[in-house]
Structures are given as structure tokens and as C-alpha cells.
C-alpha positions in Angstrom: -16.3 13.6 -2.9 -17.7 14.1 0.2 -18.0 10.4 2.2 -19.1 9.9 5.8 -16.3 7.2 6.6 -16.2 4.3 9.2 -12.6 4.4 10.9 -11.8 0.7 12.8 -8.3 0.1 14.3 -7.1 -3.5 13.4 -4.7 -6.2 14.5 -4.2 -8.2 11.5 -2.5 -11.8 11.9 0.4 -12.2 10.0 1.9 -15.5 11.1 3.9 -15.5 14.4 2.8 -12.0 14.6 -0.3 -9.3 15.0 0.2 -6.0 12.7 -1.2 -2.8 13.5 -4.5 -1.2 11.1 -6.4 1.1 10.6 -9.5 0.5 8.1 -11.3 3.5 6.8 -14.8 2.1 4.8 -18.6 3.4 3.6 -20.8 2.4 1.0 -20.5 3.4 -2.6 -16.6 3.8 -2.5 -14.6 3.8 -5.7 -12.2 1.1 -4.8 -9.9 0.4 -1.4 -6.6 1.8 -1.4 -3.9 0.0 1.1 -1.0 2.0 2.0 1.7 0.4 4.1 4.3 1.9 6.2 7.6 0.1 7.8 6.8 1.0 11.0 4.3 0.4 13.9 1.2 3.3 15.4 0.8 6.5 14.6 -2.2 5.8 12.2 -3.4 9.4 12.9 -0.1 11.4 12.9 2.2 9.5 10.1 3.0 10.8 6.8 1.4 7.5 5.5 -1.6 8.6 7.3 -1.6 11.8 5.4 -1.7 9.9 2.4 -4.7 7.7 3.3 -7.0 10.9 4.5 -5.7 12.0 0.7 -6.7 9.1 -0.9 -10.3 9.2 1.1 -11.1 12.5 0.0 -10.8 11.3 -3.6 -13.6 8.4 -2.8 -11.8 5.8 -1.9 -11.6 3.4 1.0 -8.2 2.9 2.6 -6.2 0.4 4.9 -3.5 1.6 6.6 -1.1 -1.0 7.4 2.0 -1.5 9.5 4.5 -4.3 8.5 6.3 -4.0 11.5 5.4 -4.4 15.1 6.3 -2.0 18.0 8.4 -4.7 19.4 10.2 -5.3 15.9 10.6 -1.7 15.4 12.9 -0.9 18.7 14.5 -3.8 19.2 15.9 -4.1 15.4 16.2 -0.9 13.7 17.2 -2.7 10.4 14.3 -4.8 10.4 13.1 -2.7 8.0 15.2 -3.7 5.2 14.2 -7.2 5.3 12.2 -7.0 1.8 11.1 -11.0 1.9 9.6 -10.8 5.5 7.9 -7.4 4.9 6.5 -8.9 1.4 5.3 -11.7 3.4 3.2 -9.2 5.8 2.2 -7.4 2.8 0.8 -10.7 1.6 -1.2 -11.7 5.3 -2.9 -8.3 4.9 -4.3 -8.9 1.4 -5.1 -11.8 2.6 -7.2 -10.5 5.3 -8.8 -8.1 2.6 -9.8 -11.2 0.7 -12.3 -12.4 3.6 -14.0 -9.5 4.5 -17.3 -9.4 2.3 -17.6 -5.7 2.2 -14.6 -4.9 0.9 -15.5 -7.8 -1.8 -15.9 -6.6 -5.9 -13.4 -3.3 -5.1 -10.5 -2.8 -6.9 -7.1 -2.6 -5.3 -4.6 0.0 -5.0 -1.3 0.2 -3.1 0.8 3.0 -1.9 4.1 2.1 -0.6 7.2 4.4 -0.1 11.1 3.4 1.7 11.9 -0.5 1.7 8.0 -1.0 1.4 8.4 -0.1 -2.3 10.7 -3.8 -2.9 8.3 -5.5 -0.6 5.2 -4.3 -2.8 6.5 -6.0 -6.1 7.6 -8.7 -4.6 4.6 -9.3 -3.4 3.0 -8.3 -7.2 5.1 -11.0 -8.7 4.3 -13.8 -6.1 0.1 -13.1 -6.6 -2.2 -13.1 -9.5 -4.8 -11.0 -7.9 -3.4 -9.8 -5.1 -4.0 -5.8 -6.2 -4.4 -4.2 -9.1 -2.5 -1.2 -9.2 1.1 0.2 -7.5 2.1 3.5 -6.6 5.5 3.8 -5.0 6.6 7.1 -3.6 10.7 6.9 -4.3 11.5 3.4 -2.3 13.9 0.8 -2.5 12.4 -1.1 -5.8 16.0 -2.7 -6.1 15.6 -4.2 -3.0 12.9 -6.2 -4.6 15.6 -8.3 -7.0 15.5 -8.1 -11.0 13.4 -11.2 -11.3 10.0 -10.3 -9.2 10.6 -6.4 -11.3 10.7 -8.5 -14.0 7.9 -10.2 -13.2 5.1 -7.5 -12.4 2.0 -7.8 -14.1 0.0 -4.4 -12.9 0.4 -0.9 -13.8 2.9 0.7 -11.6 3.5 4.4 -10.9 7.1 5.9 -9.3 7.1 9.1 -8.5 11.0 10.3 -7.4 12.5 13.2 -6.3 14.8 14.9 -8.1 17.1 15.4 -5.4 16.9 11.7 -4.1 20.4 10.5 -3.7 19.3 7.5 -4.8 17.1 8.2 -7.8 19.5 6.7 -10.4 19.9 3.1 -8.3 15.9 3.2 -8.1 15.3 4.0 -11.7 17.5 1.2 -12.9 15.3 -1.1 -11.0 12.3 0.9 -12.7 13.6 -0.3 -15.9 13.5 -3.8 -15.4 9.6 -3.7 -14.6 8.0 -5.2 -18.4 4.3 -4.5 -16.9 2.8 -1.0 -18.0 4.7 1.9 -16.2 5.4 5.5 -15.6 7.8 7.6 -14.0 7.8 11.0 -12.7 10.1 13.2 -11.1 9.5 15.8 -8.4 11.7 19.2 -8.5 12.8 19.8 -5.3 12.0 17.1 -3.3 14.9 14.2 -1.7 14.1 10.8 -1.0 11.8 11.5 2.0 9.4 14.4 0.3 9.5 16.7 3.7 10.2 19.8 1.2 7.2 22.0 2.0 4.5 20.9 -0.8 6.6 17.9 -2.2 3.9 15.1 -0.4 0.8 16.7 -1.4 2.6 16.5 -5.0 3.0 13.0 -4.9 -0.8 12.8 -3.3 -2.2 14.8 -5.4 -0.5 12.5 -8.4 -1.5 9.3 -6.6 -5.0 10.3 -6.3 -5.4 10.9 -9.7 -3.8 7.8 -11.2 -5.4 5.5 -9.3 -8.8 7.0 -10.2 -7.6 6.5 -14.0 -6.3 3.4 -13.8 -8.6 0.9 -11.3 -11.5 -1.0 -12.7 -15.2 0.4 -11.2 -16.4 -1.6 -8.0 -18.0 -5.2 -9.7 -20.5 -6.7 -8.2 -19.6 -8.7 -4.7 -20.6 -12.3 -4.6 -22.6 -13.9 -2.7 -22.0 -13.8 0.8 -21.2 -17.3 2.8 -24.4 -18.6 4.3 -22.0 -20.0 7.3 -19.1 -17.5 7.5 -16.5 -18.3 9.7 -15.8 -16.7 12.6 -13.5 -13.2 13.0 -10.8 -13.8 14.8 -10.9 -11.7 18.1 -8.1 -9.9 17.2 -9.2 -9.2 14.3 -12.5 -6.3 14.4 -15.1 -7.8 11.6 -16.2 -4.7 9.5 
């Protein structure tokens, strides 16, 4: 599906704190797709970034999101594993989706890989409409705790690697999830999917499940007569 995308970098707020974007949009998409990575830049260069020019060739919009800042990033490498805060960002950036009129009536898929993964269903269990779909590349899921896994509503996808050294911690926290699930292995691939053709695997798979699983665009309402003002940091679409 061949779409002539409008690529807009972003600084989203997310309380104390501004988080780097990048939005890729056009008319007549098949739903948005928000992929988040636990780090700051590279929107062009990342692996997540890989992923989102995946999931556009498939017809979908994307959002690229960091839940960390530059600053964050160097000055506390573990940052990273602070599930609550990142599910908090997570949270500010759907937030963001919800008042932006274009993006109004698609449905809502999420990527997430590494501690992003327990950040995503925490996030899932904390809001009723909040997205409609996960995909988790491997990730931390355990980080999330065994009550939000317990407490997932929408159809999530894992996809693991067979070599992950962690795959048996991340499929007992697989277990606890009640909401409609599959998992999937990868042969040959760890916990980072660098093996030469493991990540368009996973892409491939992610491409195809969301367009099997998310609801059709539905109609967008009505748009405010009086809408309030973008925030200057914030580019409108």
C-alpha cells in the first residue's frame, strides 16, 4: 500500500518533561500504530524506527515515541527500568493522540520491546480506551507486576526469541495475561533480534496481526467549533 506520508517531529508534554516524536500521517490510513522506544532521537536511524517505516508500508499511520529524554538517558542509565514512570509517559502520549482531530475514529496499535513491554500493560490495565491492540517484541512484561498482566483487556501479541535468556521469566508473565493472547517464538534470534533477518520477522508478524486484529477507521466526530490552542511545543497536525 503505497501512501504519500506527512512526517512531523514532536515534543509531546509529559508532565515535568517534553518527549521526543515523530508523527508519520495521510488520509485514508488503516489505523495509527505508536511504537515506543526507551530512549531519546534517532527517529530516522533506531531499530524502532525500522519498525514504524514497516508498519507504514502496511497502511498505517505511526507515532514514534521516546519515553525518555536526552537528559534522562545520560545522566541515569537505569532510568530505563523505571516501568511506573515510563507507563506514565506512555499514558501523556495517548493522551496527546486523544486531542488531535485527525488522528480521531483510528484504531490503536502499540509496538513496544525492552522495559517498554511492562510499561505498555501497565498502561493497558490503568485505561479503558487507551489502545486497542499490543504487540511486544520479547520485553520485560514482568516488570509490569502480576496484577496489571492480570488486568489487560486487549489482544496482545509476544513474539520471543528462542535464544532470549530470558524467554522463560517473560513467558511466565505471558501467562498471567486473561485478555485474548498469542505467543510466538523466533528460531535464532536473542532478546535483542540483531540476528540477520530476525526484525523483519517480528515486523513482518506485527504487520500482519495488527491488520487482522484492529477495528476499520470509524467515523471522527465532530470537530470543536473553538478548539483550544496547540501548545508551541507541541506541532498541530
Amino acid at each position: 500500500m503505497s501512501m504519500k506520508l506527512r512526517n512531523i517531529e514532536l515534543s509531546l508534554p509529559a508532565g515535568p518533561v517534553w518527549l521526543g516524536a515523530l508523527l508519520a500521517h495521510a488520509p485514508d490510513v488503516r489505523g495509527l500504530i505508536i511504537v515506543t522506544q526507551t530512549s531519546a532521537g534517532r527517529h530516522e536511524t533506531s531499530r524502532e524506527a525500522y519498525v514504524t517505516h514497516q508498519m507504514q508500508a502496511a497502511g498505517f499511520a505511526t507515532l514514534l515515541v521516546d519515553l525518555l529524554t536526552v537528559h534522562e538517558e545520560a545522566r541515569d542509565p537505569d532510568i530505563r527500568f523505571n516501568t511506573p514512570l515510563l507507563a506514565t509517559r506512555l499514558e501523556s502520549a495517548l493522551d496527546w493522540v486523544d486531542h488531535q482531530p485527525p488522528l480521531d475514529g483510528l484504531a490503536r496499535g502499540l509496538f513496544c520491546s525492552g522495559t517498554g513491554s511492562g510499561a505498555a500493560v501497565r498502561a493497558a490495565a490503568r485505561l479503558e480506551e487507551g489502545f486497542d491492540a499490543l504487540f511486544c517484541r520479547g520485553g520485560r512484561l514482568d516488570l509490569a507486576g502480576a496484577g496489571p498482566l492480570g488486568n489487560v483487556t486487549v489482544p496482545v501479541h509476544v513474539v520471543v526469541g528462542r535464544n532470549d535468556p530470558g524467554r522463560d521469566m517473560v513467558r511466565r508473565a505471558f501467562d498471567l495475561i486473561r485478555a485474548s493472547k498469542h505467543w510466538q517464538d523466533v528460531g535464532g534470534a536473542d532478546e535483542s533480534f540483531s540476528q540477520p533477518g530476525t526484525l523483519e520477522t517480528v515486523t513482518t508478524l506485527a504487520a500482519k496481526w495488527f491488520c487482522e486484529v484492529l477495528p476499520p477507521p470509524r467515523p471522527a466526530k465532530a470537530a470543536d467549533s473553538n478548539p483550544t490552542e496547540a501548545s508551541p511545543a507541541s506541532k498541530p497536525l
